[in-house]
Biopython code that builds the backbone (N, CA, C, O; Angstrom):
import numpy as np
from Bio.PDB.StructureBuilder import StructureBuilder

atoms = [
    (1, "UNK", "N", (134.392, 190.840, 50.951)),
    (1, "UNK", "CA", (132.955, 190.783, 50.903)),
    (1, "UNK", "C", (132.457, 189.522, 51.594)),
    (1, "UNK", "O", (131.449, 189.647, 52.289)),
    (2, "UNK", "N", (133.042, 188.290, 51.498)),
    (2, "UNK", "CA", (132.507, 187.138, 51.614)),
    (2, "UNK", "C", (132.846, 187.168, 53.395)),
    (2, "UNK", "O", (131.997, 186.779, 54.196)),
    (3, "UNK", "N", (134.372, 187.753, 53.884)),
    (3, "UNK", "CA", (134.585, 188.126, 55.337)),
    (3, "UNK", "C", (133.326, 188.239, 56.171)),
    (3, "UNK", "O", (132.808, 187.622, 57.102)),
    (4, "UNK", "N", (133.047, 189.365, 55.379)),
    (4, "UNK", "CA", (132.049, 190.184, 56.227)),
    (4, "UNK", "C", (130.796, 190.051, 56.185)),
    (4, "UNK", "O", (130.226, 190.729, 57.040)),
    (5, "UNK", "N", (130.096, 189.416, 55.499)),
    (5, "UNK", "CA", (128.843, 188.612, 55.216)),
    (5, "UNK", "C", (128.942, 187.421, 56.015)),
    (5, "UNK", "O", (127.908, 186.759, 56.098)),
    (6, "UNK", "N", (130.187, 186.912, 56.754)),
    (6, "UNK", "CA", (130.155, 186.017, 57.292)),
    (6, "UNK", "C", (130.255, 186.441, 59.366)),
    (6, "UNK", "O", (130.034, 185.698, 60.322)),
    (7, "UNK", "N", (130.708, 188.028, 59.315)),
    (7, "UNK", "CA", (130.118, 188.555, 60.739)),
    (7, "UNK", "C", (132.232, 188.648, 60.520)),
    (7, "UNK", "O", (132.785, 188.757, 61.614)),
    (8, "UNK", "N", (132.834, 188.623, 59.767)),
    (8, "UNK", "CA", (134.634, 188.998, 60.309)),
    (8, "UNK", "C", (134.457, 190.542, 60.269)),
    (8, "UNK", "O", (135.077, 190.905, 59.270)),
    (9, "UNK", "N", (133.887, 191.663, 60.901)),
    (9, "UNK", "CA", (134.152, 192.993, 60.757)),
    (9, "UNK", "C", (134.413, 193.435, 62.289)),
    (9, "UNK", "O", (134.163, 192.742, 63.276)),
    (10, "UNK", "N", (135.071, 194.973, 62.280)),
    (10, "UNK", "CA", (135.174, 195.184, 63.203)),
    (10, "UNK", "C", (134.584, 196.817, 63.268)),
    (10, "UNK", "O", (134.877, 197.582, 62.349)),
    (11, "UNK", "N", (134.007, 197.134, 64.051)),
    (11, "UNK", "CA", (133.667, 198.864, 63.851)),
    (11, "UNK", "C", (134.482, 199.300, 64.148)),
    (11, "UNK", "O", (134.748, 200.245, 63.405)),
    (12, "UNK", "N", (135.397, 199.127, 65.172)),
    (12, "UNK", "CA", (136.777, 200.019, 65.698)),
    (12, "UNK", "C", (137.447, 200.821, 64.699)),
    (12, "UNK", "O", (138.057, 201.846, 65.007)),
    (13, "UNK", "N", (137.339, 200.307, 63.273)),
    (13, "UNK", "CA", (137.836, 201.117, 62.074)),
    (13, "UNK", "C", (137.236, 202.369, 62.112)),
    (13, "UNK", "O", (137.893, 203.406, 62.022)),
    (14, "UNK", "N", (136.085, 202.340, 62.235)),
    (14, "UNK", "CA", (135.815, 203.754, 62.101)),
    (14, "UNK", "C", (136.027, 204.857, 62.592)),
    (14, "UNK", "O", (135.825, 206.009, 62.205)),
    (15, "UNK", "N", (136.606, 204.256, 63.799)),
    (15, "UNK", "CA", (137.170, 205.432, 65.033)),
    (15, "UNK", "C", (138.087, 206.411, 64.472)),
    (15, "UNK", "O", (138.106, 207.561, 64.911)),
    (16, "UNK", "N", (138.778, 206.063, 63.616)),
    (16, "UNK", "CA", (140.074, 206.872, 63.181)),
    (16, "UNK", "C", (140.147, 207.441, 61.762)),
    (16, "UNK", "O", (141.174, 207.854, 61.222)),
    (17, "UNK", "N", (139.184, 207.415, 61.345)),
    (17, "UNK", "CA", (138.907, 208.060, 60.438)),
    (17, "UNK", "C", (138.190, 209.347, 59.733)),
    (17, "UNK", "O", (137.378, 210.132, 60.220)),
    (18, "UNK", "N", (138.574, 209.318, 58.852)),
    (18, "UNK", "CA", (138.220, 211.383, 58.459)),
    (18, "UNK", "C", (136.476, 211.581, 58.969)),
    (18, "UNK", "O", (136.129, 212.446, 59.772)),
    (19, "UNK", "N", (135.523, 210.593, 58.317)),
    (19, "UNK", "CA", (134.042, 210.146, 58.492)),
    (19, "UNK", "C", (133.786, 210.154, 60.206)),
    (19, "UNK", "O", (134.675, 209.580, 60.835)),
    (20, "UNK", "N", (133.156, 210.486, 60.662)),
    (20, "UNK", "CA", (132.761, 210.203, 62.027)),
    (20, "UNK", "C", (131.999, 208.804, 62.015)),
    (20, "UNK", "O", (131.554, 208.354, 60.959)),
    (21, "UNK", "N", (131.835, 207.990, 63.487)),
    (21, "UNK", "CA", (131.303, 206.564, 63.517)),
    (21, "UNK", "C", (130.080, 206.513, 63.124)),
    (21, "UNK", "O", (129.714, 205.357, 62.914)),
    (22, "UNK", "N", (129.178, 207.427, 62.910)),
    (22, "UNK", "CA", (127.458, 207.282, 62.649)),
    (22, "UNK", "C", (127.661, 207.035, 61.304)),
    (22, "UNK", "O", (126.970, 206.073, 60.966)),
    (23, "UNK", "N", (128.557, 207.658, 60.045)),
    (23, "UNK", "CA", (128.863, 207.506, 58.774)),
    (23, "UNK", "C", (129.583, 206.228, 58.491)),
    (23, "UNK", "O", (129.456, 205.667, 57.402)),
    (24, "UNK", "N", (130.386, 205.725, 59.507)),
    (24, "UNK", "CA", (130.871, 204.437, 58.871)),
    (24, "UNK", "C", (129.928, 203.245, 58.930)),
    (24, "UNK", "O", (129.639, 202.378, 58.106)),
    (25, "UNK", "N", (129.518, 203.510, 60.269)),
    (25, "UNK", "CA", (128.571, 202.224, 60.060)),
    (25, "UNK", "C", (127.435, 202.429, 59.233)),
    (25, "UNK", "O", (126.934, 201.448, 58.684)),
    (26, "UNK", "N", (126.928, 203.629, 59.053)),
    (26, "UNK", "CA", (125.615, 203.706, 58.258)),
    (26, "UNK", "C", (125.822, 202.641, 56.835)),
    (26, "UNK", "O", (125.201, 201.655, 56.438)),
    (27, "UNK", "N", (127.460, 203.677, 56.134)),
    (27, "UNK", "CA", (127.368, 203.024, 55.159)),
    (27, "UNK", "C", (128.013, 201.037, 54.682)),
    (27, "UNK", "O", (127.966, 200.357, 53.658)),
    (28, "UNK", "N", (128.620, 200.782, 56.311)),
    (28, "UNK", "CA", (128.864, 199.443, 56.114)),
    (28, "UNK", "C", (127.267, 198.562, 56.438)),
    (28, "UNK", "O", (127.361, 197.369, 56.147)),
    (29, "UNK", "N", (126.008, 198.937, 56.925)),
    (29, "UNK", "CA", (124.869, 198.526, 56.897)),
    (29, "UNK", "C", (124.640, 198.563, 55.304)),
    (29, "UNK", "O", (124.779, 197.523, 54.660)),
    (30, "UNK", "N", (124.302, 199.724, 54.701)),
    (30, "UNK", "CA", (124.127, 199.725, 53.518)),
    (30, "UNK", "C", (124.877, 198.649, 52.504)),
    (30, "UNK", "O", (124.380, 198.014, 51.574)),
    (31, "UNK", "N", (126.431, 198.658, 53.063)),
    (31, "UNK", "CA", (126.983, 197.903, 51.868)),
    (31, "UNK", "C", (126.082, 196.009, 52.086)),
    (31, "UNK", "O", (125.562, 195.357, 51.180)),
    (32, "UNK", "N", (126.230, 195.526, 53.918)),
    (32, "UNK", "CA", (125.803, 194.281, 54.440)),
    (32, "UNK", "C", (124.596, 194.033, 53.483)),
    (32, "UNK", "O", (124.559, 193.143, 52.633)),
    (33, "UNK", "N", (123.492, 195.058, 53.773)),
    (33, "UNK", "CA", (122.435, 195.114, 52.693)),
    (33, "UNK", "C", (122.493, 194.223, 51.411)),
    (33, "UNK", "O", (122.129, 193.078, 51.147)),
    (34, "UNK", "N", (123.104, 195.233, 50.727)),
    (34, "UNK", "CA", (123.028, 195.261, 49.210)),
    (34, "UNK", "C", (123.815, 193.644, 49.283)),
    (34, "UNK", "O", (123.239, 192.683, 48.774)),
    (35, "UNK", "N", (124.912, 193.514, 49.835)),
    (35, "UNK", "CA", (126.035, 192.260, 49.522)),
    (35, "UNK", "C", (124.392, 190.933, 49.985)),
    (35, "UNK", "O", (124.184, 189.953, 49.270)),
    (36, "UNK", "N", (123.592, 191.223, 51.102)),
    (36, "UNK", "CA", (122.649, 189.773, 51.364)),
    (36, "UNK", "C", (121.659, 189.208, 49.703)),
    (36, "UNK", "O", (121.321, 188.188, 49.103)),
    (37, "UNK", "N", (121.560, 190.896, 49.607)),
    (37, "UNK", "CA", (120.716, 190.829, 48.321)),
    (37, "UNK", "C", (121.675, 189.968, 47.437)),
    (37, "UNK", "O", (121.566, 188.746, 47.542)),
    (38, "UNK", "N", (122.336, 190.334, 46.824)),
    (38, "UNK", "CA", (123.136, 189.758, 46.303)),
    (38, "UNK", "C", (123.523, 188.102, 46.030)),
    (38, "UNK", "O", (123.637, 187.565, 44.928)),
    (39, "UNK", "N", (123.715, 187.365, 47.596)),
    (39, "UNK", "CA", (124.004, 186.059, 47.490)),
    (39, "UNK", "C", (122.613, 185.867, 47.494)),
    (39, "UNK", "O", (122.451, 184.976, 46.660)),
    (40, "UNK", "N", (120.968, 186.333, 48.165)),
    (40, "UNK", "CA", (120.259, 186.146, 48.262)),
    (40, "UNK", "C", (119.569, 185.838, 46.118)),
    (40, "UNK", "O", (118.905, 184.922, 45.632)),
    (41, "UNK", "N", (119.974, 186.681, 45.692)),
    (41, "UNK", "CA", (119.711, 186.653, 44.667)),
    (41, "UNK", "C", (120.672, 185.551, 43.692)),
    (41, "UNK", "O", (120.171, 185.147, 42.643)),
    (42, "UNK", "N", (121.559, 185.258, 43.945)),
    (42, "UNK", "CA", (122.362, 183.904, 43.502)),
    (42, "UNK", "C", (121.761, 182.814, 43.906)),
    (42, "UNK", "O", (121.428, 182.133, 42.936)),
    (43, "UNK", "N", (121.487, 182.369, 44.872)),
    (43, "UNK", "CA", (120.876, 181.387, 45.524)),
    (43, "UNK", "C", (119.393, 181.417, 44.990)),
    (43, "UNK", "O", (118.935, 180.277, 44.909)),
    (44, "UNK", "N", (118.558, 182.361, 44.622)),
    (44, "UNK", "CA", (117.353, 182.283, 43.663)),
    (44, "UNK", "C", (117.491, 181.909, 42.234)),
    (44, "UNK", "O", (116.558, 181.311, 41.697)),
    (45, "UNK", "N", (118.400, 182.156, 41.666)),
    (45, "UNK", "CA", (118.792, 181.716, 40.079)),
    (45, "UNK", "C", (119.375, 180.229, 40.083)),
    (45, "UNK", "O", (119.121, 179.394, 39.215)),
    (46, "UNK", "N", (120.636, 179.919, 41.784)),
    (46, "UNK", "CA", (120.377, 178.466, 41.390)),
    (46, "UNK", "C", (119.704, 177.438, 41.663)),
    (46, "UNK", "O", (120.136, 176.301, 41.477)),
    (47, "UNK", "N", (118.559, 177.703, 42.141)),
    (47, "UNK", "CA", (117.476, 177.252, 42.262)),
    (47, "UNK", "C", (116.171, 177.266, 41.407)),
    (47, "UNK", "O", (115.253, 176.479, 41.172)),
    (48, "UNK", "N", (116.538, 178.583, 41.040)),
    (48, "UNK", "CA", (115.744, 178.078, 39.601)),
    (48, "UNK", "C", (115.968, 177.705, 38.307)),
    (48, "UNK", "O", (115.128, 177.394, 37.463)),
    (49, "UNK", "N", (117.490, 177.771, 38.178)),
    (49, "UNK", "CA", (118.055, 176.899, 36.761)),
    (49, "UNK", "C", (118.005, 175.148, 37.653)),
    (49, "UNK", "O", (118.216, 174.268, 36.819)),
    (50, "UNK", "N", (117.825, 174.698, 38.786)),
    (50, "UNK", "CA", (118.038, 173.344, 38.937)),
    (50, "UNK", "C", (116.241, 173.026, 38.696)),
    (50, "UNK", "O", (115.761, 171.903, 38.542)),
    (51, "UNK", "N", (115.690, 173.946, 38.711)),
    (51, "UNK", "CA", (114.181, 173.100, 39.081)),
    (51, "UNK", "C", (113.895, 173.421, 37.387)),
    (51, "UNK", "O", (113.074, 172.633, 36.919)),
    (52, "UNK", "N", (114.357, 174.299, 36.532)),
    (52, "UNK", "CA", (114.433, 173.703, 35.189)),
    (52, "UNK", "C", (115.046, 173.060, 34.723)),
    (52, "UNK", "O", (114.656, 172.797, 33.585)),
    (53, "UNK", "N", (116.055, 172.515, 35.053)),
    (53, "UNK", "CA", (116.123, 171.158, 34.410)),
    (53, "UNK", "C", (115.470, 169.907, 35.011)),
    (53, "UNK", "O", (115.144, 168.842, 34.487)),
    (54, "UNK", "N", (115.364, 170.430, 36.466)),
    (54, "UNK", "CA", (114.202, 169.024, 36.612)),
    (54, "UNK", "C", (113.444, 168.868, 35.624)),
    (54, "UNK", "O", (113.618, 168.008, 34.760)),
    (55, "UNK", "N", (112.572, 169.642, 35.648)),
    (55, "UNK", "CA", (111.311, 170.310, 34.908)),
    (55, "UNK", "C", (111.228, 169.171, 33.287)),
    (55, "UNK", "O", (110.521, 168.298, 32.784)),
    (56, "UNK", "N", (112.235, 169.800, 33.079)),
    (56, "UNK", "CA", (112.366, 169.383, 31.228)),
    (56, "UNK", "C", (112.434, 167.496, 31.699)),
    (56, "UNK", "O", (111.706, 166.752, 31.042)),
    (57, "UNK", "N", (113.174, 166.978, 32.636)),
    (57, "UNK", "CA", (113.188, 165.670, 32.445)),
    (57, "UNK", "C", (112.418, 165.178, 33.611)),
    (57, "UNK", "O", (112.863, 164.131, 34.082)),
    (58, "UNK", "N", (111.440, 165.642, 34.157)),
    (58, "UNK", "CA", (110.200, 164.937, 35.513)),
    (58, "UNK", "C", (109.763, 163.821, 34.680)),
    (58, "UNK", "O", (109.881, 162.720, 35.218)),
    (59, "UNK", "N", (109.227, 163.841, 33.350)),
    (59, "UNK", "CA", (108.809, 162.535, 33.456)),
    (59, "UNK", "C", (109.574, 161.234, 33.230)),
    (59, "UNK", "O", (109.157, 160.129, 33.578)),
    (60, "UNK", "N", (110.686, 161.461, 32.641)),
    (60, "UNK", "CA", (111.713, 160.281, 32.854)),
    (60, "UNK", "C", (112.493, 160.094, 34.206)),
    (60, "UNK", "O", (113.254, 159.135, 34.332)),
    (61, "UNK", "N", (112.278, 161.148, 35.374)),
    (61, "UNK", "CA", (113.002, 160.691, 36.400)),
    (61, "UNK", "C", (111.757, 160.019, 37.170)),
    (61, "UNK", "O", (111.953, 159.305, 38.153)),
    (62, "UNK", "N", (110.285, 160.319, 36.603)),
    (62, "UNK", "CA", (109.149, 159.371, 37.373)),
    (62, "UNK", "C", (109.172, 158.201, 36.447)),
    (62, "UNK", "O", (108.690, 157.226, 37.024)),
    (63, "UNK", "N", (109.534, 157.940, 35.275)),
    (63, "UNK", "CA", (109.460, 156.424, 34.879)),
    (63, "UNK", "C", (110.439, 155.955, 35.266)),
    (63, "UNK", "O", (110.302, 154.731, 35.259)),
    (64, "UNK", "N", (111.809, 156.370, 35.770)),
    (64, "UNK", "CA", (112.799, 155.406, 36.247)),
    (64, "UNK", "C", (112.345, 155.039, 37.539)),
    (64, "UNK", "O", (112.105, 153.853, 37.769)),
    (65, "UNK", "N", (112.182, 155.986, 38.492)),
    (65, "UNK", "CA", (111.488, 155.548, 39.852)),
    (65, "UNK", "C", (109.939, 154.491, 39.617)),
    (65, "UNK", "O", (109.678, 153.622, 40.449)),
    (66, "UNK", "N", (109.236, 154.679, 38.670)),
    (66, "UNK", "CA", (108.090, 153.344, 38.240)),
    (66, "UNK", "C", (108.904, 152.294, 38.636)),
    (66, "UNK", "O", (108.887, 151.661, 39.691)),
    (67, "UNK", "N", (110.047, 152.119, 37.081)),
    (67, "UNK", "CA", (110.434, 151.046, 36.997)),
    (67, "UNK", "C", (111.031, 150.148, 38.081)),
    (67, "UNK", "O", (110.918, 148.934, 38.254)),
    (68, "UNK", "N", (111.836, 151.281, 38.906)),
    (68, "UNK", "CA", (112.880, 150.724, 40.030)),
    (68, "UNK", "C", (111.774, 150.016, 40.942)),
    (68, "UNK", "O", (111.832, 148.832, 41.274)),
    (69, "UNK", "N", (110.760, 150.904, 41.301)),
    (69, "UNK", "CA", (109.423, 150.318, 42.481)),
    (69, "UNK", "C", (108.876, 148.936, 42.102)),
    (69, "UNK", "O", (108.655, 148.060, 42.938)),
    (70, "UNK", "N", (108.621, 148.766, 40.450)),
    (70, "UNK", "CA", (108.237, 147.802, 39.881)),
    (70, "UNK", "C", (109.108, 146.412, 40.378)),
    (70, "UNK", "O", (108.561, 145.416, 40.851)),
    (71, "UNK", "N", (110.549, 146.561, 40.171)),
    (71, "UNK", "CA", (111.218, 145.146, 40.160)),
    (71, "UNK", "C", (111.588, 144.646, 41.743)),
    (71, "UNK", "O", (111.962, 143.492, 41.954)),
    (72, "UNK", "N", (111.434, 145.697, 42.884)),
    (72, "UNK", "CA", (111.585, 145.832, 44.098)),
    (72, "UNK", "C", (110.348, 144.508, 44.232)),
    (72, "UNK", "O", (110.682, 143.362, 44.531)),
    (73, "UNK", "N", (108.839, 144.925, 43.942)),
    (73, "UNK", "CA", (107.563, 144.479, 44.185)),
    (73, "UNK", "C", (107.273, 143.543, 43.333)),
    (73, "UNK", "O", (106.170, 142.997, 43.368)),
]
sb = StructureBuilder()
sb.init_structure("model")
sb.init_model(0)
sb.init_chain("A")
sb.init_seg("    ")
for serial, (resi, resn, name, xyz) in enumerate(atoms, 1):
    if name == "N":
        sb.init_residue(resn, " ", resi, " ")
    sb.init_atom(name, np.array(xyz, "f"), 0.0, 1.0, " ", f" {name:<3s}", serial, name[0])
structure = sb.get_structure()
């Protein structure tokens, strides 16, 4: 999965098989599909479990940055 989401495929497979080539690739589009959704949708959850925990501690990571600006100035 991770191969081929990354462009390692080859269509030549389909040549030799029981399926004719309009069926293999149809359904290796379909699978490319579903697999983008997929990391696409991982990459949305960890992005939104990191911006909740920002979330819960923003105002102590803005009083440490106060403080740090403070002793700089």
């Amino acid at each position: 999965m991770f191969y081929a989401s990354l462009g390692k495929f080859d269509f030549e497979i389909f040549q030799d098989t029981q399926y004719n080539y309009y069926w293999g690739v149809v359904f290796f589009i379909f699978f490319m599909a579903i697999n983008v959704g997929l990391f696409m949708s991982m990459f949305v959850a960890m992005v939104t479990a990191l911006y909740g925990a920002f979330g819960d501690r923003a105002n102590i990571y803005h009083m440490l940055d106060v403080l740090e600006i403070r002793s700089v100035s």
